[in-house]
C-alpha positions in Angstrom: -24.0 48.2 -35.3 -25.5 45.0 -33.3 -24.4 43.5 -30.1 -23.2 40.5 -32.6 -21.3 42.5 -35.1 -19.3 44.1 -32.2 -18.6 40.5 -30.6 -17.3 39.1 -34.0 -15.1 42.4 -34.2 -13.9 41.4 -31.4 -13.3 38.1 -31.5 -11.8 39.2 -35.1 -8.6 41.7 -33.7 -8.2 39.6 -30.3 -7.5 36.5 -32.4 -5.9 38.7 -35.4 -3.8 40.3 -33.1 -2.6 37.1 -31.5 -1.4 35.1 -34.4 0.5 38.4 -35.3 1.9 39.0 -31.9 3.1 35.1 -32.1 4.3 35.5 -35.5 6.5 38.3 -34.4 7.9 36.6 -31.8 8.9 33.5 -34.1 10.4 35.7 -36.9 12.4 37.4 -34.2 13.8 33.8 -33.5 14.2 33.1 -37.1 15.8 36.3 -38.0 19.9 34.6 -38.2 17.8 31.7 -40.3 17.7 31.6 -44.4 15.5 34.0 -45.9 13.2 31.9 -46.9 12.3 31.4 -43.7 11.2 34.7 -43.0 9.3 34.8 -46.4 7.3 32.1 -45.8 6.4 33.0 -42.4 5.7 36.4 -43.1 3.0 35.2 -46.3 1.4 32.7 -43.4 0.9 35.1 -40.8 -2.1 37.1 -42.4 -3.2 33.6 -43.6 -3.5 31.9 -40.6 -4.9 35.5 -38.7 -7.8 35.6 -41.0 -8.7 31.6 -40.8 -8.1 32.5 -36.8 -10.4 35.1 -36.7 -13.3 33.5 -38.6 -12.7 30.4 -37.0 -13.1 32.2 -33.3 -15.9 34.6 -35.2 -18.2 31.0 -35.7 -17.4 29.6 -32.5 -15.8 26.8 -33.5 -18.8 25.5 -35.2 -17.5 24.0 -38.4 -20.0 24.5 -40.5 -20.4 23.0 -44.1 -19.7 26.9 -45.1 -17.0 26.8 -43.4 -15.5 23.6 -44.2 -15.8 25.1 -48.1 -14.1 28.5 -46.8 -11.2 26.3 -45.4 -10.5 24.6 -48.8 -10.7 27.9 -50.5 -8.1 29.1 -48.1 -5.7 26.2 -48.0 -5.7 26.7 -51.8 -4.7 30.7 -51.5 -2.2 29.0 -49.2 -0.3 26.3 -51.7 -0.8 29.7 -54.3 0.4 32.2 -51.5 3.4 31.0 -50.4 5.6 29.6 -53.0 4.7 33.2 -55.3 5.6 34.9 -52.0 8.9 32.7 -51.7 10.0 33.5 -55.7 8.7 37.2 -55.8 10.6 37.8 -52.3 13.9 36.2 -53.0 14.2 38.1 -56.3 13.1 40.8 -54.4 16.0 40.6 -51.6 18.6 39.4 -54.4 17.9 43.0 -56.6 17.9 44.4 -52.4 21.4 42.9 -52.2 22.6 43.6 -55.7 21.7 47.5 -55.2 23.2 47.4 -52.1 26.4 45.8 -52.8 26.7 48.3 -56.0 25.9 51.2 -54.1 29.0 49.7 -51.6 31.6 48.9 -54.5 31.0 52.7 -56.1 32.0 54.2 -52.2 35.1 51.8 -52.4 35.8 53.5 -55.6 35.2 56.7 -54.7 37.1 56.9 -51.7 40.3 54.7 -53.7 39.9 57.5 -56.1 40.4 60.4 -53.4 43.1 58.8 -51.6 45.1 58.6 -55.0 44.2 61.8 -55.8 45.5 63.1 -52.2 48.6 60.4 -52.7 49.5 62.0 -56.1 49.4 65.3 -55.2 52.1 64.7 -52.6 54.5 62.2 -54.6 54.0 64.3 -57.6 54.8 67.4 -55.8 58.2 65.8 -54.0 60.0 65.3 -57.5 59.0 68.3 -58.8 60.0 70.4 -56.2 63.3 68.2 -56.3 63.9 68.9 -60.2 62.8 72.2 -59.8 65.2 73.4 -57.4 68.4 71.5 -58.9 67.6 73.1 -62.2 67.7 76.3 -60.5 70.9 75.8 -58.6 72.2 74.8 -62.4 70.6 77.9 -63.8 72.2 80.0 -61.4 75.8 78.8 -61.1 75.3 77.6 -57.8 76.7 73.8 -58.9 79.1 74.3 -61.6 81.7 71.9 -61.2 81.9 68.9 -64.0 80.7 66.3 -61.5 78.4 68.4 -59.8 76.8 68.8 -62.9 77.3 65.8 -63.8 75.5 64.2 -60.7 72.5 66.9 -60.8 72.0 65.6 -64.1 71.6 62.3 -63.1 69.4 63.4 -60.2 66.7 64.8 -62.0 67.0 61.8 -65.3 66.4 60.1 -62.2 63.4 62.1 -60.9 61.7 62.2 -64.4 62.1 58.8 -65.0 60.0 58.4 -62.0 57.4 61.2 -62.9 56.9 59.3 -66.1 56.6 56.1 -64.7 53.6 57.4 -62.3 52.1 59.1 -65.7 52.3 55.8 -67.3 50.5 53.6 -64.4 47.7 56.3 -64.4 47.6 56.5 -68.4 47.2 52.5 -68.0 44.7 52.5 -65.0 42.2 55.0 -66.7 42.0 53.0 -69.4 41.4 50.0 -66.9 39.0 51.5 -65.8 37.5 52.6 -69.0 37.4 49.6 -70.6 39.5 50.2 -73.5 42.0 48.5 -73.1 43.3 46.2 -76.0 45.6 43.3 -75.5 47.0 41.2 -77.9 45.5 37.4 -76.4 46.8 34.2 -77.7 48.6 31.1 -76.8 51.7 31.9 -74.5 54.4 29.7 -73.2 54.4 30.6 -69.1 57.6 28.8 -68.6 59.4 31.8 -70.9 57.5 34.4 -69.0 58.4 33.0 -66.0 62.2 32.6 -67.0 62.5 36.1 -68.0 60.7 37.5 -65.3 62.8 35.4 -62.6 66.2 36.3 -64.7 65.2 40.2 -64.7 64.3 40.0 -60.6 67.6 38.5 -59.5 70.3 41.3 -60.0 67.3 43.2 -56.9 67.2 40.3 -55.6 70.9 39.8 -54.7 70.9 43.6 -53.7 68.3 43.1 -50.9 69.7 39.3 -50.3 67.1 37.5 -51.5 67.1 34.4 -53.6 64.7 34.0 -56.2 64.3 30.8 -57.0 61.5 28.4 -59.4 60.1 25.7 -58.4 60.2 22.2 -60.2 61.2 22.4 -63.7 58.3 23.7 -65.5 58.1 22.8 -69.0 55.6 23.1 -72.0 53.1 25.2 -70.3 50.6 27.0 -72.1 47.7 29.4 -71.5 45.7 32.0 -73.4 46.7 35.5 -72.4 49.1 38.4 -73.3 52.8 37.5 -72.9 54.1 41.1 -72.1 51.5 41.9 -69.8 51.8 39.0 -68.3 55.5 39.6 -68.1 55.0 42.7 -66.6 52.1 41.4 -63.9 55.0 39.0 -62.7 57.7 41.5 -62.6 55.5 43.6 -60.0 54.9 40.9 -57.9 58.4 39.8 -57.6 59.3 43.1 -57.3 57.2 43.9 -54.3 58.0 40.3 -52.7 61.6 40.8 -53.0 61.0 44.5 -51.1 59.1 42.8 -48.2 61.3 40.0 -47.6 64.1 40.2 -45.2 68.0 39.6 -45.9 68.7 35.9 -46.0 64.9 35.6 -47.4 63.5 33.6 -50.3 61.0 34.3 -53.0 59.6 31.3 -54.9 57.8 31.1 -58.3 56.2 28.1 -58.8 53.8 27.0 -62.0 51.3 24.6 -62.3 47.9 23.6 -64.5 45.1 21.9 -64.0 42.9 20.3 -66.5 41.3 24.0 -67.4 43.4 26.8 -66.3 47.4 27.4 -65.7 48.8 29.5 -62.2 51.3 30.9 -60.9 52.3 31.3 -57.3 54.5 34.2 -55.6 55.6 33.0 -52.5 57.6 35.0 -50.3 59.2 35.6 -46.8 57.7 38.9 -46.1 55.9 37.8 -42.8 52.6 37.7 -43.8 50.0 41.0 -45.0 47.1 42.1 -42.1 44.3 40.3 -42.2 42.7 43.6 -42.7 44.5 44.4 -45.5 44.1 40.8 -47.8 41.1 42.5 -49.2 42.2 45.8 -50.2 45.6 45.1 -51.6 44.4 45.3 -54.8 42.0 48.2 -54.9 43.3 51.5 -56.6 45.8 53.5 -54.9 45.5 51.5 -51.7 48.6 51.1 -49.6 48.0 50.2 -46.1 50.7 50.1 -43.5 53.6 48.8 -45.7 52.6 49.1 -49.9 52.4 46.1 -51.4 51.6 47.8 -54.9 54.4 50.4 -55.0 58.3 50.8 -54.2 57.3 54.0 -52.0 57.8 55.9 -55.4 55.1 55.6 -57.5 51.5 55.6 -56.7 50.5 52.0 -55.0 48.8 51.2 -58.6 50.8 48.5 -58.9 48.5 45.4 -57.8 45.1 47.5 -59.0 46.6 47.3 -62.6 47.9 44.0 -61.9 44.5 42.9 -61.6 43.1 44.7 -64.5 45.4 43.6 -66.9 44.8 40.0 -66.0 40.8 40.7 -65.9 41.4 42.2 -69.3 43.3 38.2 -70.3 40.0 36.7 -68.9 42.4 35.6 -66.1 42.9 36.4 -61.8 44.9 37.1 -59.3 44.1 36.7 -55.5 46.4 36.8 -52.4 47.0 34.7 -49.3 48.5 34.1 -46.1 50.9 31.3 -45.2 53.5 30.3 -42.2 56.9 32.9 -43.4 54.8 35.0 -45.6 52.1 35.6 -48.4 51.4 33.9 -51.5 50.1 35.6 -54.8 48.3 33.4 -57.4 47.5 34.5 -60.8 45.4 32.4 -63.1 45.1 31.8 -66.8 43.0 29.6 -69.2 45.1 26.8 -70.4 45.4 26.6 -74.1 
């Protein structure tokens, strides 16, 4: 190799090695920037190195050659870099996608231990209750008339709530299977909303808690499932009137807009952890305090909730405000 060929290799890394030293130290700046950013730079760097390197390999002596050379490469260039920007970006967003789908199927798959560890203590609690007040029955232990009389009740009681947690994971798996199968049509929310408030107040005045509507709705309509509906509201004024204190208020409130119809769940309960706003409707999630079960089921409550208004092409999402949270479902208007 001649004494020329090892001075252009020379000149060839020193420069090379340069741009790509500087274009390091840029992208490291950039790196908080848009991605784009980083695309672009990252599709010039090897550019400009290579026009570098020739450019330092000639001398500087700008050569007809090289002037045709430079137009060939500022053409690569105005190819180059806006391919670079659309194959990149697709690139990152399947990145991204993969990523977040990867992250969503760990969610689910610790939800699903932590109800299966949650069910195998609340199931075994009213079994072992039943169990041993049947025995007590079978042996004469208890054998007085209201003795009997209030085991019986105990353990209706007890499998009444074993069959309620069957029924919520009945529902849920076929949440999450897809097949569930609603009957979707024009509703009229102010009758859900009347029912649902009329069936909450008897707790309601147990606790202390008033449970009032707001306004005077009247003539609203949306396309959904009335009994699912019915039952979505239930829960949710069910668990508002548990978390709010004696003296409280819980507030229903229904409104529209010139595309969909919602419903708002206010309450006094002091307000859910930050932490927590995200979770409170993933499957068998509880937290600190449940927001999706009375303590005796198996905090399903919001997770189905949410699937049986998904299943209603509807929503539901949760939020802070100054006494409390606020739970908003959503509907199509009719």
């Amino acid at each position: 190799m001649t004494a020329d060929t090892w001075h252009a290799l020379v000149i060839g890394v020193g420069s090379s090695l340069g741009v790509v030293a500087v274009g390091a130290l840029v992208l490291h700046q950039l790196r908080a920037r848009a991605l784009t950013t980083s695309i672009v730079l990252l599709t010039l760097v090897p550019l400009v190195a290579i026009i570098v390197g020739v450019v330092g390999t000639s001398q500087f002596m700008f050569t007809a050659e090289l002037r045709r050379t430079a137009t060939v490469w500022l053409v690569v260039t105005a190819v180059s870099v806006p391919s670079a920007i659309v194959l990149g970006s697709s690139l990152a967003r399947k990145i991204v996608w993969e990523r977040e789908a990867l992250e969503r199927e760990r969610s689910a798959e610790r939800s699903r231990r932590e109800l299966l560890a949650w069910l195998s203590h609340d199931l075994r609690t009213p079994i072992a209750g039943v169990q041993a007040m049947t025995e007590a029955l079978e042996d004469g232990v208890v054998s007085s008339p209201e003795d009997v009389k209030q085991y019986a009740q105990l353990i209706r009681a007890e499998t009444l709530r074993l069959a309620s947690m069957i029924d919520d994971l009945f529902e849920m798996s076929q949440i999450n299977a897809g097949t569930l199968s609603l009957d979707v049509g024009p509703i009229a929310v102010d009758d859900v909303v009347r029912s649902a408030v009329e069936a909450a107040r008897p707790a309601g005045e147990r606790h202390g808690v008033r449970v009032t509507v707001d306004g005077r709705p009247h003539g609203t309509l949306a396309v959904g499932a009335a009994p699912e509906l019915m039952r979505v509201l239930r829960n949710l004024l069910g668990n508002a009137i548990r978390h709010t204190p004696d003296g409280g208020t819980v507030t229903v409130t229904v409104g529209s807009d010139h595309s969909e119809v919602w419903l708002r769940v206010d309450d006094s309960c002091g307000g859910i952890p930050d932490r927590d706003l995200a979770k409170v409707f993933d499957m068998g999630y509880r937290g600190s305090e449940a927001r999706g079960s009375d303590g005796q089921g198996a905090g399903m409550g919001l997770a189905i909730a949410r699937g049986l208004l998904d299943a209603q092409s509807g929503s539901i999402g949760v939020r802070n405000h100054d006494t409390g949270c606020q739970f908003e479902i959503r509907l199509p208007a009719a």
